[in-house]
NUKOL-365517 format. One record per residue (C-alpha): x, y, z; residue number from 1. Coordinates in steps of 0.1 Angstrom, whole numbers, plus 5000, padded with zeros to 4 digits. Layout:
BEGIN
X|Y|Z|NUM;
...
***
This chain:
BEGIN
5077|5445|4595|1;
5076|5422|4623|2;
5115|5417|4621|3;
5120|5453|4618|4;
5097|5456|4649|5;
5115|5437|4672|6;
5154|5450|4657|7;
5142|5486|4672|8;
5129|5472|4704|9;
5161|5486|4727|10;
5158|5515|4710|11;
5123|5528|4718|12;
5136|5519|4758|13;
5117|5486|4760|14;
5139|5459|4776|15;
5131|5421|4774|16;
5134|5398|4803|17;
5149|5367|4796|18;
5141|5341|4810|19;
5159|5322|4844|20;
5178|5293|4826|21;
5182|5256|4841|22;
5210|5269|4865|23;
5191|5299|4878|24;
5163|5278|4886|25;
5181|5254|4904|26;
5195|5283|4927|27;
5157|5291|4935|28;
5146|5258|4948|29;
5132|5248|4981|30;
5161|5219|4992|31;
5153|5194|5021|32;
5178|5200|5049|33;
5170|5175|5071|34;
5158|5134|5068|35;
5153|5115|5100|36;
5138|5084|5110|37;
5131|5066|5141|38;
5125|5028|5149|39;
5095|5028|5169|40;
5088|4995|5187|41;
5049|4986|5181|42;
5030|4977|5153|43;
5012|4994|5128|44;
4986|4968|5128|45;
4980|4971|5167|46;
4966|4937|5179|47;
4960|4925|5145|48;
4995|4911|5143|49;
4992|4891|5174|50;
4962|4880|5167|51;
4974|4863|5128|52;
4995|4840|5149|53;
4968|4821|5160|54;
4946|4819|5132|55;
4946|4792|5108|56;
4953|4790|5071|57;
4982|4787|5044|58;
5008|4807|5042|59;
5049|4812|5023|60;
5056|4785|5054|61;
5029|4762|5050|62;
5054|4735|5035|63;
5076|4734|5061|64;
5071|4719|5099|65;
5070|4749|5122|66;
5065|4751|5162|67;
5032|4764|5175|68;
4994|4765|5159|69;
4985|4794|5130|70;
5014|4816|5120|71;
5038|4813|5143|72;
5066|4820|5120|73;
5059|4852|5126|74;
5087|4860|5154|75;
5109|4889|5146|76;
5101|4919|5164|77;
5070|4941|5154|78;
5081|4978|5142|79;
5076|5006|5118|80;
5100|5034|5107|81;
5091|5068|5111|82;
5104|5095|5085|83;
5108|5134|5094|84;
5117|5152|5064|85;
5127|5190|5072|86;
5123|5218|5041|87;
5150|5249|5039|88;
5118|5269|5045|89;
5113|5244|5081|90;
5083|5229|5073|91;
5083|5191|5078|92;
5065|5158|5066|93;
5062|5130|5084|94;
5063|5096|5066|95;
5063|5055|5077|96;
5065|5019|5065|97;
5072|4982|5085|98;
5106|4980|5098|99;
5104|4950|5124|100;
5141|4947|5126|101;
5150|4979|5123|102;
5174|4980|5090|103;
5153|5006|5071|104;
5158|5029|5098|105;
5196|5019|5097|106;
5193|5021|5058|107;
5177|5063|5063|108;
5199|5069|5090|109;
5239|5058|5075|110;
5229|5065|5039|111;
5195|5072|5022|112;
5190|5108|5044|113;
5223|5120|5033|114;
5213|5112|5000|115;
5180|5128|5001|116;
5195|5165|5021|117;
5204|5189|4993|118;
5180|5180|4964|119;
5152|5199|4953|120;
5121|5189|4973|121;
5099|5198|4946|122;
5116|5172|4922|123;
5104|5142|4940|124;
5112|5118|4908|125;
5147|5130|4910|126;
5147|5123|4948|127;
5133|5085|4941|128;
5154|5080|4918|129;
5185|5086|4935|130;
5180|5071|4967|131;
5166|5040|4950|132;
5199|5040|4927|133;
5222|5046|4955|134;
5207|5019|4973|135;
5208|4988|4947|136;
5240|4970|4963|137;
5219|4962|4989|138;
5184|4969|4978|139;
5160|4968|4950|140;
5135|4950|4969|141;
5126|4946|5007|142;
5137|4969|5038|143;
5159|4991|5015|144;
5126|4999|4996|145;
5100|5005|5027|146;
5130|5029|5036|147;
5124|5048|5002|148;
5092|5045|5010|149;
5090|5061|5042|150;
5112|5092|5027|151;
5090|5097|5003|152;
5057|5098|5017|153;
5070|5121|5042|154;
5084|5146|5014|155;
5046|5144|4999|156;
5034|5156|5032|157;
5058|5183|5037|158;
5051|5195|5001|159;
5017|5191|5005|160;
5018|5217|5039|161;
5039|5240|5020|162;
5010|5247|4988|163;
4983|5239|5018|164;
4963|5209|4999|165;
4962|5175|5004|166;
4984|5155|4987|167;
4957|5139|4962|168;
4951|5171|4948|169;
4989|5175|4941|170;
4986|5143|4922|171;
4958|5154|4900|172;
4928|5158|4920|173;
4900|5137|4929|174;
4897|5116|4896|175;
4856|5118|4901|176;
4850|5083|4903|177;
4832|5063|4936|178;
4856|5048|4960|179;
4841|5018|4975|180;
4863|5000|5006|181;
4862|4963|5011|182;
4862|4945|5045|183;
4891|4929|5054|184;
4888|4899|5065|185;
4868|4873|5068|186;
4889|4850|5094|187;
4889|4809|5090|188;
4869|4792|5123|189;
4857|4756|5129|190;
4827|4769|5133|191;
4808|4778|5100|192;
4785|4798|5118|193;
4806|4821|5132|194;
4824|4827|5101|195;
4788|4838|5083|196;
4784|4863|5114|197;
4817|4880|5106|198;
4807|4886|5067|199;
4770|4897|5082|200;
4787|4922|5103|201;
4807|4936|5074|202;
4776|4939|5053|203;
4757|4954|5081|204;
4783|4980|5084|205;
4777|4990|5047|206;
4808|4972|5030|207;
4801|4965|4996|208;
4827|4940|4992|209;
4840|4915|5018|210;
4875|4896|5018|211;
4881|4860|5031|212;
4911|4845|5042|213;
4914|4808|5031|214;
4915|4781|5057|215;
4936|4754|5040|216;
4962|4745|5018|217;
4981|4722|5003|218;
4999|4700|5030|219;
4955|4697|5042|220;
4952|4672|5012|221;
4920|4670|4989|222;
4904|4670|5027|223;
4916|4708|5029|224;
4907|4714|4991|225;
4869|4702|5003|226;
4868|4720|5034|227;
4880|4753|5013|228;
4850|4747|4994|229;
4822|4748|5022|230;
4837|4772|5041|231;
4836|4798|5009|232;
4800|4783|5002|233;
4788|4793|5037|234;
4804|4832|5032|235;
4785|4835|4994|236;
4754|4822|5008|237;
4753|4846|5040|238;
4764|4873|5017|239;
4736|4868|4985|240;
4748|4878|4948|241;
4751|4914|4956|242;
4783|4916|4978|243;
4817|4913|4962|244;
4837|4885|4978|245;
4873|4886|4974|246;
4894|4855|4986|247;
4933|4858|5000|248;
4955|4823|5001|249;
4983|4847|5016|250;
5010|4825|4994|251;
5003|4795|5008|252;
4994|4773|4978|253;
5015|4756|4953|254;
5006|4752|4914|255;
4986|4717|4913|256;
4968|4727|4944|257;
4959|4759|4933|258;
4947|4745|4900|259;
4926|4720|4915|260;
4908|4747|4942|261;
4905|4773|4909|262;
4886|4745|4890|263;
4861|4740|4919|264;
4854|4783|4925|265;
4836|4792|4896|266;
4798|4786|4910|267;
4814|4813|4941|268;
4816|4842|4919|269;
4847|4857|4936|270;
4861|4887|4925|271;
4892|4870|4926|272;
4917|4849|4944|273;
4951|4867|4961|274;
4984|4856|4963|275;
4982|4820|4954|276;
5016|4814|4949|277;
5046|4831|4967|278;
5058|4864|4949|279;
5085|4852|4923|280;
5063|4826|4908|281;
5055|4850|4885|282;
5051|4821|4856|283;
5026|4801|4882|284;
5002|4833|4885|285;
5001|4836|4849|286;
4995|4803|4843|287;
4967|4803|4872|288;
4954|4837|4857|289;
4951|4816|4820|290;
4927|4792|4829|291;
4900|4822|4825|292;
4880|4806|4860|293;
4882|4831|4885|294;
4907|4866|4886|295;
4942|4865|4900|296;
4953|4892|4923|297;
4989|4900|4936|298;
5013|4923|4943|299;
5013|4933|4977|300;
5046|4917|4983|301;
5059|4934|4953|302;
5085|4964|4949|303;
5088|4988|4924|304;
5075|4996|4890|305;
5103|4969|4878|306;
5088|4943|4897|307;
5051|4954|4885|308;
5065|4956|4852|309;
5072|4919|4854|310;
5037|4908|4865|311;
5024|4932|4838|312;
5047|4917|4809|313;
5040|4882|4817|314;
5000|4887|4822|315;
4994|4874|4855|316;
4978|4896|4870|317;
4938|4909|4863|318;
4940|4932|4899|319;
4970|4948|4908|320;
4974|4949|4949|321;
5008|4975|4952|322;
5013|4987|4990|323;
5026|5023|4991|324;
5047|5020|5020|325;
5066|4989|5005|326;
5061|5000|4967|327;
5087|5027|4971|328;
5058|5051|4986|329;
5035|5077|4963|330;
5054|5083|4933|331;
5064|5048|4928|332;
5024|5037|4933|333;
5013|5062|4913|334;
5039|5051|4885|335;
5028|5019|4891|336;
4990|5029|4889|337;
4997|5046|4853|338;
5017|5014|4836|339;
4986|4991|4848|340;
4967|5017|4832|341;
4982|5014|4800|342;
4975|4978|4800|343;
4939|4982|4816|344;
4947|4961|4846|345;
4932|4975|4880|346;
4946|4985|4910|347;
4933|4979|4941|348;
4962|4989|4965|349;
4971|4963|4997|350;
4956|4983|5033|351;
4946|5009|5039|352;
4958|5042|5053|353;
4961|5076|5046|354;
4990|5077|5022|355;
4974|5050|5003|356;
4940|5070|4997|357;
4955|5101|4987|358;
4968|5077|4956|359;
4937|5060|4948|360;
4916|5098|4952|361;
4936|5106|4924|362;
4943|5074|4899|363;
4916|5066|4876|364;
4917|5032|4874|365;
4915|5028|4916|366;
4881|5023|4924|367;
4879|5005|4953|368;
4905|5005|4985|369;
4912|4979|5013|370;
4903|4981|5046|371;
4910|4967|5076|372;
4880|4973|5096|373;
4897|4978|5126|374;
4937|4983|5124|375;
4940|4977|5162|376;
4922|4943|5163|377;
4903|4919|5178|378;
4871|4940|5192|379;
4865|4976|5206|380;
4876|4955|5242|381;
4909|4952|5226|382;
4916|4981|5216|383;
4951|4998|5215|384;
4958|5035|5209|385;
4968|5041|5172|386;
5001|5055|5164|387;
4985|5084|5143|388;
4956|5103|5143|389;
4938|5120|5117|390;
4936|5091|5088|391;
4900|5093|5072|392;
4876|5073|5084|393;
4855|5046|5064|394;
4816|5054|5066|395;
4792|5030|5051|396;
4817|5013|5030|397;
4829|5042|5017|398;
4862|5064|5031|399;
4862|5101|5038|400;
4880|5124|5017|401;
4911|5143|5032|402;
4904|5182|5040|403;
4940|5187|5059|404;
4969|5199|5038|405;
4996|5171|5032|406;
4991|5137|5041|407;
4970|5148|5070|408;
4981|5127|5099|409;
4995|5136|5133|410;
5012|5117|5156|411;
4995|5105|5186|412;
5019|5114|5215|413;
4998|5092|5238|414;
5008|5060|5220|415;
5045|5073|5208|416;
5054|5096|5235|417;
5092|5091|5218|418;
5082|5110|5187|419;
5064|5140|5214|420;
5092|5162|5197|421;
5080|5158|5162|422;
5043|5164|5169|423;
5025|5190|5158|424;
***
């Protein structure tokens, strides 16, 4: 009966719509007509960048000689690329990343935009993955990647205006789970004192977690190791047993000293120690991570899900620290986010900003975010005018949660009156 049914359908004048096939779809979509980017000459860490250069502690040069006192390796130009992606229907997302030299705006410019202008802008893991195919002869890792980046954080915005929610609700929604933000950082000083009144502040501020940068490394000798020791004793003791305390050697140790300061850290109960080792010593942070004393956090300097697959596969890593505006932007973090899922490793993503939350809002295993307490360091009396407005602000340890469709920043003309065109 039901076969008969359906045989006599066109004849009782009932006509069945089929429905749009692969090709017809494809003719429906909403393209991007436009990729754009602009190297804009400040930082997007305002003063804080100036600042690092003076402050001591270890870092990927600490084996070397170098000129100067505290980081002063640090001398190519400070930068950031700025993305404008334009939709066929006009609206447009803004997007950035680090560019201090100005090759990832180059990279968007020559290649990656022409890439990106055609393609569906609703696909956005067809869009990653062809700019970040097109781009392996020169990329994989580094500026070509924080290019990617940029692109795609400014497509998330634009589709985020275009269904007029923010972006974390396009990922899934709010997964339901408290966000707490850590203070970062704790910065090395002579004097012991002052560097208990910096945690105090953070505590006092409602921070429930409080990150320390290390003061020595290994070309300090077992004289370093020591003075590593008492300065971390001083933060735990100002702190008391109810404040996380995170630690950040900014990959300035090598294996034996690392060892040797990991054997000493247990009676500090730190949530864990970051980037002991430079990057590709993948082996050395597994090997740290092993000796079960304290937990091993990396990644910031990472790219990609290949390169988190790596870190993943070879166990050394217990927190994950991917930055989305390096990773390869939102849907390479939140790729990233699901594999350390799978493997119940958690991510706690490298700075803060407004990309980054909409990620975290929406990933499960994301529970607390970083945060530099003030992006345009050292003290209100130092201030400089951020380069966007609009990112959430952290209250009592804990940040807001976007209400503005797509990513939800804006583009402070007084501080980039270059980009005046693009504001909105």
């Amino acid at each position: 009966m039901p076969l008969l049914y359906l045989q006599n359908l066109p004849a009782l004048g009932v006509r069945c719509q089929p429905r749009p096939t692969i090709n017809d779809a494809e003719r429906q979509t909403m393209e991007i007509t436009k990729v754009e980017a602009r190297h804009v000459k400040q930082s997007m860490w305002g003063n804080f960048w100036q600042q690092q250069k003076s402050v001591r502690g270890p870092g990927p040069m600490s084996q070397f000689p170098y000129r100067g006192e505290g980081w002063s390796w640090y001398t190519w130009p400070q930068g950031i690329i700025v993305v404008q992606v334009t939709l066929s229907d006009g609206t447009t997302g803004i997007g950035y990343s680090e560019d201090g030299i100005g090759a990832a705006t180059l990279m968007v410019n020559e290649h990656l935009g022409r890439i990106a202008v055609g393609l569906d802008a609703h696909a956005t893991e067809q869009v990653w993955e062809q700019l970040y195919r097109a781009s392996i002869v020169y990329g994989r890792k580094g500026a070509a990647i924080e290019a990617i980046s940029a692109i795609d954080i400014a497509l998330w915005d634009a589709l985020g205006k275009v269904a007029g929610q923010p972006v974390y609700k396009l990922l899934g929604g709010h997964h339901g789970k408290q966000i707490n933000a850590y203070a970062s950082k704790v910065q090395p000083d002579d004097d012991l004192n002052v560097v208990k009144k910096m945690a105090r502040d953070y505590v006092n501020r409602g921070y429930k977690g409080v990150k320390a940068n290390w003061p020595y490394g290994p070309a300090d000798g077992r004289i370093g190791l020591m003075k590593n020791l008492r300065y971390i004793e001083a933060i735990r003791e100002e702190l008391g047993d109810d404040i996380e305390l995170m630690s950040d050697a900014y990959m300035g140790w090598d294996r034996p000293f690392a060892k040797e300061m990991i054997r000493h850290l247990q009676p500090y109960s730190l949530r864990w120690v970051e980037e002991p080792l430079i990057p590709d010593d993948i082996a050395g942070h597994a090997e740290l991570r092993d000796m079960g004393l304290v937990q091993i956090a990396t990644g910031e300097h990472e790219f990609t899900r290949y390169g988190f697959q790596q870190l993943l596969d070879a166990g050394a890593a217990d927190v994950l620290q991917p930055d989305v505006h390096r990773v390869g932007g939102i849907t390479e973090l939140r790729r990233v986010c699901q594999m350390a899922s799978g493997s119940s490793v958690e991510v706690i993503p490298h700075v803060y900003s407004a990309a980054t939350l909409h990620v975290v809002l929406s990933q499960p295993n994301c529970t607390w975010i970083e945060h530099l307490t003030n992006p345009s360091f050292w003290g209100l009396d130092k201030r400089v005018e951020p380069l966007f407005l609009g990112e959430p602000e952290v209250i009592n340890g804990q940040p807001e949660l976007p209400t503005e469709a797509g990513i939800g920043l804006r583009i402070n003309t007084m501080a980039v009156p270059e980009l005046a065109d693009w504001a909105q």
